[in-house]
N, C-alpha and C positions, 0 to 999 in steps of 0.2 A: 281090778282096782288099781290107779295108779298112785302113784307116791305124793298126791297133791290132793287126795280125796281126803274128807274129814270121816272118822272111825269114832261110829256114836254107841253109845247103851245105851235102853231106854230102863228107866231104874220106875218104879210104881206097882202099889202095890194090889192092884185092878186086873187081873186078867184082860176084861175088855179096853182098860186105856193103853197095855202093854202090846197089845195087836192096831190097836187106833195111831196110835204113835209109832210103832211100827211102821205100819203101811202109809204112813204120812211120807215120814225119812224115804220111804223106802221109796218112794217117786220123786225125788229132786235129785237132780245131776249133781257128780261130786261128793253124793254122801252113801257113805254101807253102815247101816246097822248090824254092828259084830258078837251082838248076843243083848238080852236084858236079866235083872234083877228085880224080885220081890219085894226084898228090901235094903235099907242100906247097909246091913252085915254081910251079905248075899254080894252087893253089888263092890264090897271093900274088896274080898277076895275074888272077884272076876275080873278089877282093876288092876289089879296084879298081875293076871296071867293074859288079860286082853292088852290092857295099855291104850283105851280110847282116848282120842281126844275130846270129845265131849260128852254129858252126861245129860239127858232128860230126870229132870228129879222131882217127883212126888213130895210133897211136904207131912203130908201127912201115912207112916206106915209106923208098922209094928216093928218090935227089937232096937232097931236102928233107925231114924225117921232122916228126913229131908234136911236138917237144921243140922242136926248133931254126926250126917254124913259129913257137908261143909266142914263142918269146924275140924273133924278127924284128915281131911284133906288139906286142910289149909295149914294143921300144923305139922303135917308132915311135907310141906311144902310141893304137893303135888300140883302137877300143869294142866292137869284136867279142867277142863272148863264147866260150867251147869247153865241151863235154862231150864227155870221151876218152873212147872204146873201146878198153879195156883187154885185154890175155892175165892168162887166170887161170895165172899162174906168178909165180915169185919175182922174175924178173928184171921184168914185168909190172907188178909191182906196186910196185917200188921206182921204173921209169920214171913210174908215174903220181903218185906224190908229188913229182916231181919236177916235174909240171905241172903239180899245182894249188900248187906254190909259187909257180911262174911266172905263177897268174892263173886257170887250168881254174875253168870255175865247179862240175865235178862230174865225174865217170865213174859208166861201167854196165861191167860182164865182159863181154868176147864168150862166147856161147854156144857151144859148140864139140860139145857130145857129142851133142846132139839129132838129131834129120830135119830137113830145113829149115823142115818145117813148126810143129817144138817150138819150133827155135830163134828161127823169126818170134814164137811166143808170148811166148816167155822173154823177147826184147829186147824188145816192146811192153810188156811189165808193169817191165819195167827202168828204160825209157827213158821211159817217156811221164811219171810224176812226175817226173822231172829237168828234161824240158820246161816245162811247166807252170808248176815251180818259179821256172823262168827268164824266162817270161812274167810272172809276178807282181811280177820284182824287177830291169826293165828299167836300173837304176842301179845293178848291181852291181861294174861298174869301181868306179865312184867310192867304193862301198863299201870295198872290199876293198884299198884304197890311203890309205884314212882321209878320203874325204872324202864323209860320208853326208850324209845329208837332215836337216835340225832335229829335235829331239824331238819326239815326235809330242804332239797335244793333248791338255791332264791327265797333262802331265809337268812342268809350269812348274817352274822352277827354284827352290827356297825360299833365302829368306836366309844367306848364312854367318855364322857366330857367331865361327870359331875359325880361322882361314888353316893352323891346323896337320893342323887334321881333315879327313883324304882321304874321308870321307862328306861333311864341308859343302862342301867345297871342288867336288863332285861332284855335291850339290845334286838327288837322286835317293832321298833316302832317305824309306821309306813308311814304317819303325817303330823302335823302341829295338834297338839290335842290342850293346847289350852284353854279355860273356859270352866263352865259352869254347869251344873246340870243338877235336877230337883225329882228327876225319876226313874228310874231303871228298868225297864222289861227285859226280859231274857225269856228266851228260847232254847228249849234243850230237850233230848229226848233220851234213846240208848245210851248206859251210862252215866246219866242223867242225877237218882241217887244218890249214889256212889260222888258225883262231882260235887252235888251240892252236898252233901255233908261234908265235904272238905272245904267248899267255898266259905260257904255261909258264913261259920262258925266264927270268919274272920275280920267279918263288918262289925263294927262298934256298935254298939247300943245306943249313941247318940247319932248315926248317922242319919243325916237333915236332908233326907228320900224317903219315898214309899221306894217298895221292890214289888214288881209283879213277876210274876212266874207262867209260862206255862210248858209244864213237863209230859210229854205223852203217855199217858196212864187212863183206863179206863176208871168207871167208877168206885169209889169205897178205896180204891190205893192210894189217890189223893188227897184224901182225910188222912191215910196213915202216915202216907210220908210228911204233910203238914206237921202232926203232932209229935213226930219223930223227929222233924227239922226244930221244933219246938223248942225241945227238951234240950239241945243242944247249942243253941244260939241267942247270941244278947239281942238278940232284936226279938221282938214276936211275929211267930209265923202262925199263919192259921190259914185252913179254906176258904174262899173267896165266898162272900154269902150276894148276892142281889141285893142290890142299894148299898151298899157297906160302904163309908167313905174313905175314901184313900188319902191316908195319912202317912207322915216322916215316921220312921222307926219300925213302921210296919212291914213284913213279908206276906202278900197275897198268893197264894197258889191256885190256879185255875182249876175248878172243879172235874172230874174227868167226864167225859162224855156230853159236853156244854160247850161250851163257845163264852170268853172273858173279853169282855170290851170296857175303855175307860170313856165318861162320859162327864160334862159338866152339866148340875143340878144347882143353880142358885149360886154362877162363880164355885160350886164345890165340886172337884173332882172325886164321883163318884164310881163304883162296879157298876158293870151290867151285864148279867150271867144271862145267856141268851140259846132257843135250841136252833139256831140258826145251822144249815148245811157244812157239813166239813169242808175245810178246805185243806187241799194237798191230800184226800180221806185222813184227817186229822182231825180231829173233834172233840178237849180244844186244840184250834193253830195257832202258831206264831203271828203267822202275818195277819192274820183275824185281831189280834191284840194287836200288832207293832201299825196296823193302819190306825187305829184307834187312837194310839200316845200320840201318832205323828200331827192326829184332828186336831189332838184335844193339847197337846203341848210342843207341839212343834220342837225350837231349838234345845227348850229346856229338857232335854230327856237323855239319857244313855239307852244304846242297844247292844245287848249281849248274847251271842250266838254263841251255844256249846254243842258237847258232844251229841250225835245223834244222826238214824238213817235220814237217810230222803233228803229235800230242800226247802223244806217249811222254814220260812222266817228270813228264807234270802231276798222274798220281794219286799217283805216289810224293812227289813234292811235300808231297800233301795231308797223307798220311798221316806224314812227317817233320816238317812243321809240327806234328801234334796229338801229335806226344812230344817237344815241346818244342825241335826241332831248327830252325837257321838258314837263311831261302834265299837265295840270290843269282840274280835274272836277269836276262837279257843285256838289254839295252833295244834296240829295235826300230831305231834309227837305226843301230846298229853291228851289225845281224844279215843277214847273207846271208839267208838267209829266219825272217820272225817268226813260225813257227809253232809248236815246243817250249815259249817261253818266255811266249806270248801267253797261257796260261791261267792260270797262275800268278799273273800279272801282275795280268789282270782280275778274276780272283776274291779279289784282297789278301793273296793268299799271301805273296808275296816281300816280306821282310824290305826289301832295299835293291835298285834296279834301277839296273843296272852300265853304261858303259858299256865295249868288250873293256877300254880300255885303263885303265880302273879293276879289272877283276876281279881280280887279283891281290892288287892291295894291300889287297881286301875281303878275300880269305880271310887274307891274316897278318893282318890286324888280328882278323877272328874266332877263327882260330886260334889267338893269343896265344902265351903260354908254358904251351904242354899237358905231358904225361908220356907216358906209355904209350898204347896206342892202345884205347880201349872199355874202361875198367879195370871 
């Protein structure tokens, strides 16, 4: 093992998922699995003497469960990182928003319908990017608690002009972003949660946009994190229903395992929840929604690329930039993983490059004082 490999437990309380999991890890380059746990009593004191850096964690076990492991780690300020294994159920899914508020750096679904031999497939194709991702982003505590790494090189800070202006003030800005805009989609994925419950929270109630969303989540997570982004924000959030009109003040989130497109019904900018093929194997994508704003509202629109694997949402990008539409992306020091928004980035797409705790105030100030949505 070298000094660069990730040291995992696998913590569940399944005999069979603790050998599935097992011999998952136990095939990817760069990772040793250095013991697992029953439960999370079990797994507190083998944290101690093992010192993993990550945890595979069960939500649901006896004594000590998945949630109230989290929270014993988090206040003792430990660096260990978790990807939950979640129940595809509702109650499942609302327990795992609950953990990556508490710090989870991700979840996969347990597979549950397969032979064991699907289900060994299905979680290796699950889990192994979640790993990987976690390997690449060894300081994601610190992340995810606001305390990231410098901006990264050829982001140098430019002069401020105006102490009033949250562009200068932010010192990130790549081009003239004056202007107007009546829509927002964004795209985001890993980390994803975690960004929006930070973001959201911080759009006004009266902001004169609809917000679409699509977060990579399979199904029934995306009802939870809707109703969770709910409870928390003056705008109302909800899941995107088929036909629903898109209206100012509203947050749509793309339903998971669907495909969200905006469409005009009678001059109205309507949903269109569609099982159309993934794209980028994303299902919903970014750029499935960000071609659709770009049809259906050309100039009038912001795009917001956030944290997240892969490059879903960099072509939709492209193609919103060349109808004269706005982007905002997430800068790499405040992204749980910099991979959605790194292309955008590098190719001079993005308008202004955010960091989370700027994006907000990007999009009112883009947004402005709009009217109707896509007139």
């Amino acid at each position: 093992m070298s000094e660069e490999d990730i040291r995992v437990m696998v913590v569940d309380d399944t005999v069979t998922y603790r050998k599935i999991v097992s011999d998952v890890l136990a095939g990817l380059p760069g990772i040793e699995v250095i013991g697992t746990a029953a439960n999370g009593k079990i797994a507190l004191q083998k944290i101690e003497l093992l010192h993993p850096d990550l945890l595979t964690l069960d939500l649901e076990m006896p004594e000590i469960d998945g949630l109230e492991l989290l929270r014993r780690l988090k206040q003792s300020g430990s660096q260990v990182g978790a990807i939950m294994l979640s129940g595809a159920s509702e109650h499942g899914a609302k327990t795992t928003m609950a953990a990556l508020e508490l710090g989870a750096f991700d979840f996969v679904a347990k597979p549950t319908k397969g032979t064991a031999e699907e289900n060994f497939v299905t979680l290796q194709q699950d889990l192994r990017p979640k790993v990987e991702a976690f390997a690449r982003t060894r300081n994601v505590h610190d992340i995810l608690h606001g305390h990231g790494p410098p901006p990264p090189a050829g982001l140098t800070p430019l002069p401020s002009t105006d102490n009033n202006d949250v562009a200068s003030r932010m010192g990130r800005i790549v081009a003239n972003t004056s202007g107007r805009a009546e829509i927002v989609a964004i795209g985001i994925s890993t980390g994803g949660p975690q960004a929006l419950n930070h973001m959201l929270p911080q759009l006004p109630a009266d902001l004169p946009a609809a917000v679409l969303i699509v977060q990579h989540m399979p199904p029934l997570f995306t009802k939870s994190l809707a109703d969770d982004l709910n409870r928390r924000c003056a705008l109302t959030v909800s899941e995107a229903v088929d036909g629903q009109p898109v209206v100012p003040g509203h947050v749509l989130i793309a339903p998971g395992g669907k495909q969200m497109k905006i469409v005009k019904e009678d001059r109205q900018p309507t949903i269109c929840i569609t099982d159309d093929p993934p794209e980028n194997s994303c299902r919903p994508s970014a750029d499935y929604l960000f071609r659709s704003v770009t049809r259906t509202c050309g100039p009038n629109a912001v795009g917001v690329i956030m944290t997240g694997m892969g490059n879903d949402g960099a072509r939709g990008c492209r193609q919103m930039k060349q109808r004269g539409a706005k982007i905002i992306a997430q800068d790499e020091a405040s992204c749980v993983v910099f991979g959605m928004p790194r292309e955008p980035i590098e190719e001079g797409i993005a308008d202004v490059i955010a960091p989370l705790d700027e994006i907000a105030a990007e999009i009112v100030r883009m947004v402005g004082q709009g009217a109707a949505v896509c007139r």
